[in-house]
C-alpha positions as CSV (number, residue, x, y, z in Angstrom):
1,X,31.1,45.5,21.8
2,X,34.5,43.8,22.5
3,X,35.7,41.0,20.4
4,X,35.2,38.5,22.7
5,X,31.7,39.0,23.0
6,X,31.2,39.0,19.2
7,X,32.8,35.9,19.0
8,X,30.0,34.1,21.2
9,X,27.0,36.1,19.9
10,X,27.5,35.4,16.4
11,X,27.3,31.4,17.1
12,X,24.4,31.9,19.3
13,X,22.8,34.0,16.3
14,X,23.3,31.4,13.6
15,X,22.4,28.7,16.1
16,X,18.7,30.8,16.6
17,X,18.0,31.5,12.9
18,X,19.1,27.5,11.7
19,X,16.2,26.5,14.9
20,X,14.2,29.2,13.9
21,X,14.7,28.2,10.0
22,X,14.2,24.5,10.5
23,X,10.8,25.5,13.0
24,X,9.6,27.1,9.7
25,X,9.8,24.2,7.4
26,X,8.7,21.8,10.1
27,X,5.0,23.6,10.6
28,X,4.8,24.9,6.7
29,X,6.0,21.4,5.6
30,X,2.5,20.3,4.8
31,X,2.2,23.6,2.9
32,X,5.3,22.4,0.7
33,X,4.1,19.0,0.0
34,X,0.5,19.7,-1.0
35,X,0.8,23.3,-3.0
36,X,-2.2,22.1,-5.2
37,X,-4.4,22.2,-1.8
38,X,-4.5,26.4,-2.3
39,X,-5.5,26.0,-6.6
40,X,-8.3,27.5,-7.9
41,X,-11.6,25.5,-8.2
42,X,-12.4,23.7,-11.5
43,X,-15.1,24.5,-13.5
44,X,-18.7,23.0,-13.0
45,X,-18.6,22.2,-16.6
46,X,-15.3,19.7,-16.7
47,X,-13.3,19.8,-19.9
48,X,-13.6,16.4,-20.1
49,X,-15.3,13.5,-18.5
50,X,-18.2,13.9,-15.8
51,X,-18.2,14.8,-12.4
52,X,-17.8,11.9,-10.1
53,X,-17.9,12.0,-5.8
54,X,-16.5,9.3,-3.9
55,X,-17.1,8.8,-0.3
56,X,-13.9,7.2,1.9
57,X,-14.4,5.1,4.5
58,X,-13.2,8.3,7.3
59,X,-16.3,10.1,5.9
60,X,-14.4,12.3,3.3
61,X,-15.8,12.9,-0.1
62,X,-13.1,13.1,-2.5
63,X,-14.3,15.3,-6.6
64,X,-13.1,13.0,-9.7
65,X,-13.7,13.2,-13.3
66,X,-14.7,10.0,-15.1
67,X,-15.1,8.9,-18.5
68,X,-16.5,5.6,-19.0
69,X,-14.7,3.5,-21.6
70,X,-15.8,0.3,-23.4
71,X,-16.8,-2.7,-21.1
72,X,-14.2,-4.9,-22.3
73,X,-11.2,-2.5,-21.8
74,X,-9.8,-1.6,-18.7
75,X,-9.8,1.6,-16.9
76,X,-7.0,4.0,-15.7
77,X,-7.1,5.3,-12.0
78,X,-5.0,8.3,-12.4
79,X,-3.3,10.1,-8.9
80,X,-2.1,13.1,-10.2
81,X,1.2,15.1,-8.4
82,X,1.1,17.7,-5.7
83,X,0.3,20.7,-7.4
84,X,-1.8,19.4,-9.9
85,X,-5.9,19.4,-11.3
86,X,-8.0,16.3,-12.9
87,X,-9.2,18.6,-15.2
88,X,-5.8,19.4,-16.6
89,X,-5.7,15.6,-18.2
90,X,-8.2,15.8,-20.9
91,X,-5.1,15.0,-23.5
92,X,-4.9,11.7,-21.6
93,X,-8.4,10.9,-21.3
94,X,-9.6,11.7,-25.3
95,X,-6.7,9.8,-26.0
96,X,-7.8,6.6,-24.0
97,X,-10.8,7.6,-25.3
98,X,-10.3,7.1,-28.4
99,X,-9.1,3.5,-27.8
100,X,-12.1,2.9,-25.8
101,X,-10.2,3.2,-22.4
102,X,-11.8,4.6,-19.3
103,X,-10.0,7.1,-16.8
104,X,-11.0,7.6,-13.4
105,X,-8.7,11.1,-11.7
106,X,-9.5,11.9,-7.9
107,X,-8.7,15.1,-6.1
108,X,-7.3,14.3,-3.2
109,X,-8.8,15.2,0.0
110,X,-8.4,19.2,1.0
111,X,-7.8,19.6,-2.7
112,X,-10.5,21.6,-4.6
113,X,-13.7,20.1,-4.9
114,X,-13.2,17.3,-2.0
115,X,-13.1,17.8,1.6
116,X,-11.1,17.5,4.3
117,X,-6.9,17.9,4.9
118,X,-4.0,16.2,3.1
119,X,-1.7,13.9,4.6
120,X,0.3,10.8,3.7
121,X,-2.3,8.6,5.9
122,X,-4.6,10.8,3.8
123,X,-3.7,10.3,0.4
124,X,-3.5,6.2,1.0
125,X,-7.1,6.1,2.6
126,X,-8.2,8.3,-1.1
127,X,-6.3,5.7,-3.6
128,X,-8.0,2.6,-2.3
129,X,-11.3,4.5,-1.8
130,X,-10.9,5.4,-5.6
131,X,-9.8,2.1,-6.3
132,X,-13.0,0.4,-4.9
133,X,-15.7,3.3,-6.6
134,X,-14.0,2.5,-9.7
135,X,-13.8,-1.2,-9.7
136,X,-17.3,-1.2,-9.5
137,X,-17.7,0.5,-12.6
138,X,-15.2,-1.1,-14.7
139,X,-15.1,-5.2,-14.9
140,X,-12.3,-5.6,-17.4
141,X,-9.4,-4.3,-14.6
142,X,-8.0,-1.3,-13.1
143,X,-4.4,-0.1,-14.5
144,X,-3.2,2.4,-11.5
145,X,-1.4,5.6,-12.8
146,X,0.6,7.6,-10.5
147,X,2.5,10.8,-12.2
148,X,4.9,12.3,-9.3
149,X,4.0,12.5,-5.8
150,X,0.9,9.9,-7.0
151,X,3.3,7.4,-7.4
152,X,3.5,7.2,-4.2
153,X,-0.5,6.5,-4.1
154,X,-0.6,4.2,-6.4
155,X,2.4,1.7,-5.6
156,X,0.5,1.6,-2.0
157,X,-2.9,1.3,-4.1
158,X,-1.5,-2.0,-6.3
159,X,-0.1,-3.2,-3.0
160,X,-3.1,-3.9,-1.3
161,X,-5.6,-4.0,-4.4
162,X,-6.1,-6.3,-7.6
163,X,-4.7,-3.9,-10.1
164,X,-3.8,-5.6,-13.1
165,X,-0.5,-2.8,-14.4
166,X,0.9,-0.2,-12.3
167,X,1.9,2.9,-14.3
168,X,4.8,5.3,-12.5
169,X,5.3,8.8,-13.9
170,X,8.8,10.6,-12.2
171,X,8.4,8.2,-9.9
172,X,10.4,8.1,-6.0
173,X,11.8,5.6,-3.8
174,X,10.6,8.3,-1.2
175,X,9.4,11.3,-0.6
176,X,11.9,11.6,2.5
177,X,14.7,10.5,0.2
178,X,13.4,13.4,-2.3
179,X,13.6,15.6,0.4
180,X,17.2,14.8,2.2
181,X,18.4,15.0,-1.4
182,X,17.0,19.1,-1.5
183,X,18.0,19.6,2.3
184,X,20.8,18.0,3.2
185,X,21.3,20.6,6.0
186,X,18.2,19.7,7.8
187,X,17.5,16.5,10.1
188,X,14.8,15.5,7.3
189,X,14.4,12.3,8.9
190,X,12.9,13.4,12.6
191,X,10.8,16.5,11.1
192,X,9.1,15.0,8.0
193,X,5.1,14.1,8.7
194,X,4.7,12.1,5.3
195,X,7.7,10.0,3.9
196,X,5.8,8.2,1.4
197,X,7.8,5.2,1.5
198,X,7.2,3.5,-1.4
199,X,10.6,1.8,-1.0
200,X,9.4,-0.5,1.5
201,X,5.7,-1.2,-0.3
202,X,6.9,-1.7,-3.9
203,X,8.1,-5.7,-3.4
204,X,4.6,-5.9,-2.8
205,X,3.6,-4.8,-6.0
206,X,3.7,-8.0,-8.5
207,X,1.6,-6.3,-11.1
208,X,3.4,-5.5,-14.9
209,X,4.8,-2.2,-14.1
210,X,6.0,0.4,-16.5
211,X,8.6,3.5,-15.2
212,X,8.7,6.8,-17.2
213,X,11.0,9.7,-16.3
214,X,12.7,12.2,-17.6
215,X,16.7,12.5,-17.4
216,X,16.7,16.2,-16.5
217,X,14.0,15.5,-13.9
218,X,15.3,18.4,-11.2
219,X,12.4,17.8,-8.9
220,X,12.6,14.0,-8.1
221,X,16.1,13.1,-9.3
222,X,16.2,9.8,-12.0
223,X,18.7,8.6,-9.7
224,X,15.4,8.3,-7.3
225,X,13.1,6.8,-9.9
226,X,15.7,4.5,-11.1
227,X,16.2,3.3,-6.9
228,X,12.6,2.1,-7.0
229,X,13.0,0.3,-9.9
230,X,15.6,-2.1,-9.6
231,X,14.1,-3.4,-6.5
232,X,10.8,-3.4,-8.0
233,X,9.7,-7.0,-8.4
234,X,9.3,-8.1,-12.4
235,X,7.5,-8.2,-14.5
236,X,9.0,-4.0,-15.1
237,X,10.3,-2.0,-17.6
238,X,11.9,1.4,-17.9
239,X,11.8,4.6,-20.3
240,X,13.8,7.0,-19.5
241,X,13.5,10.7,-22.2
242,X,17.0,12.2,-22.2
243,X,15.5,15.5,-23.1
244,X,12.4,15.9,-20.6
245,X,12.2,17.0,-16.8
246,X,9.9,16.8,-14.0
247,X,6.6,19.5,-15.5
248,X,7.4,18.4,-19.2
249,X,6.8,15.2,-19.1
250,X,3.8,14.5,-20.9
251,X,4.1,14.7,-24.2
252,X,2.9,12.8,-27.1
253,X,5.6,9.6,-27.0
254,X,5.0,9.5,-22.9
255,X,1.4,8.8,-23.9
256,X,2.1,6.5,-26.7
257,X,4.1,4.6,-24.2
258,X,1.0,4.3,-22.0
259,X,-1.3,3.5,-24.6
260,X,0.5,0.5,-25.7
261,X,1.2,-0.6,-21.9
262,X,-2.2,-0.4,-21.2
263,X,-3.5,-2.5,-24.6
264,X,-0.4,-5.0,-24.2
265,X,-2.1,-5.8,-20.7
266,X,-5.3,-6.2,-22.4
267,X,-4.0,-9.1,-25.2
């Protein structure tokens, strides 16, 4: 093969494999965003809480886990992150518990135990249908929780129902920010299916909200977290650990810090 022709078949090649690359992630993206949509089902017997089902109004049933706290304490509707379980957060319901604090934590539809596919349209329908099963059931408020890509959830959950605190755990200012921070070389913008845009819901949001992330968050940059923040409308605050990531966040202080949120709503 002569030079010549080298020099235009090796353009062409890289040209195929960047479409062929960016085809992939367009078609998988859905795949990417929703990992926990392939875990393992949970037990029958929960590790903590009981079995809840909650029908949306698009004929889904989503699975929860619900433990019922005293009737003149509020509840926490918890949406977890993408590649997460309800039944992982029996440290953060027996500790609610134990201040007589309900928690309400959905699986989100296509997730194991509830039916249906994920999507950002989705996702939104499941936090207000949660929202209303649970605000049924608890008549001293609803404090929304949303740990990673359920922030997302819940800022568009307090935006369109009476929640009376907003809780965001590794928070974004959007999952398409998020992801033209990890792929700059890709035209994020025209392939992504679910932005999550809580950018453009949270001046909505006029609940007490409290911010938690960690400082060496790798997965959704502070830098992200901090963006939603300061245009958040106040009443806010911030706690940022130097010393925690994205998957480490909950620890002991990170619940302390929700505890007393929660109870400083209450008085």
């Amino acid at each position: 093969m002569s030079a010549t022709k080298l020099l235009l078949i090796l353009p062409l090649m890289a040209i195929f494999a960047y479409v062929s690359l960016v085809g992939f992630v367009y078609f998988s993206q859905r795949a990417l965003l929703y990992p926990g949509v392939s875990a393992t089902l949970a037990p029958e017997q929960p590790s903590w809480g009981e079995n809840a089902y909650i029908k949306t109004p698009d004929g889904e049933t989503l699975h929860g886990l619900y433990s019922q706290g005293d009737a003149d304490k509020p509840a926490v509707l918890l949406f977890f992150g993408n590649g997460d379980r309800a039944d992982n957060y029996d440290f953060l319901a027996q500790a609610l518990a134990a201040r007589g604090i309900g928690l309400l934590a959905i699986s989100y539809r296509g997730y194991p135990g509830s039916t249906g596919s994920p999507s950002e349209e989705g996702l939104l329908t499941d936090g207000i249908a949660a929202f209303d099963w649970l605000s049924g059931r608890s008549r001293s408020g609803i404090i929304v929780l949303g740990r990673s890509l359920g922030s997302g959830v819940a800022v568009n959950t307090a935006a369109q129902r009476p929640a009376v605190g907003v809780i965001l755990v590794s928070p974004y200012l959007s999952v398409l920010s998020v992801a033209q921070t990890h792929y700059p070389f890709y035209p994020v913008a025209l392939l992504l299916k679910d932005p999550f845009r809580s950018d453009l819901t949270i001046a909505k949001v006029k609940q007490p909200k409290l911010f938690i992330h960690g400082r060496l968050d790798g997965s959704i940059p502070l830098s992200s977290g901090e963006a939603l923040y300061r245009i958040a409308p106040e009443p806010k605050q911030i706690v940022v650990y130097d010393g925690l990531g994205h998957n480490d966040i909950w620890n002991e202080s990170t619940v302390g810090h929700v505890i007393r949120f929660v109870e400083a709503l209450r008085r």
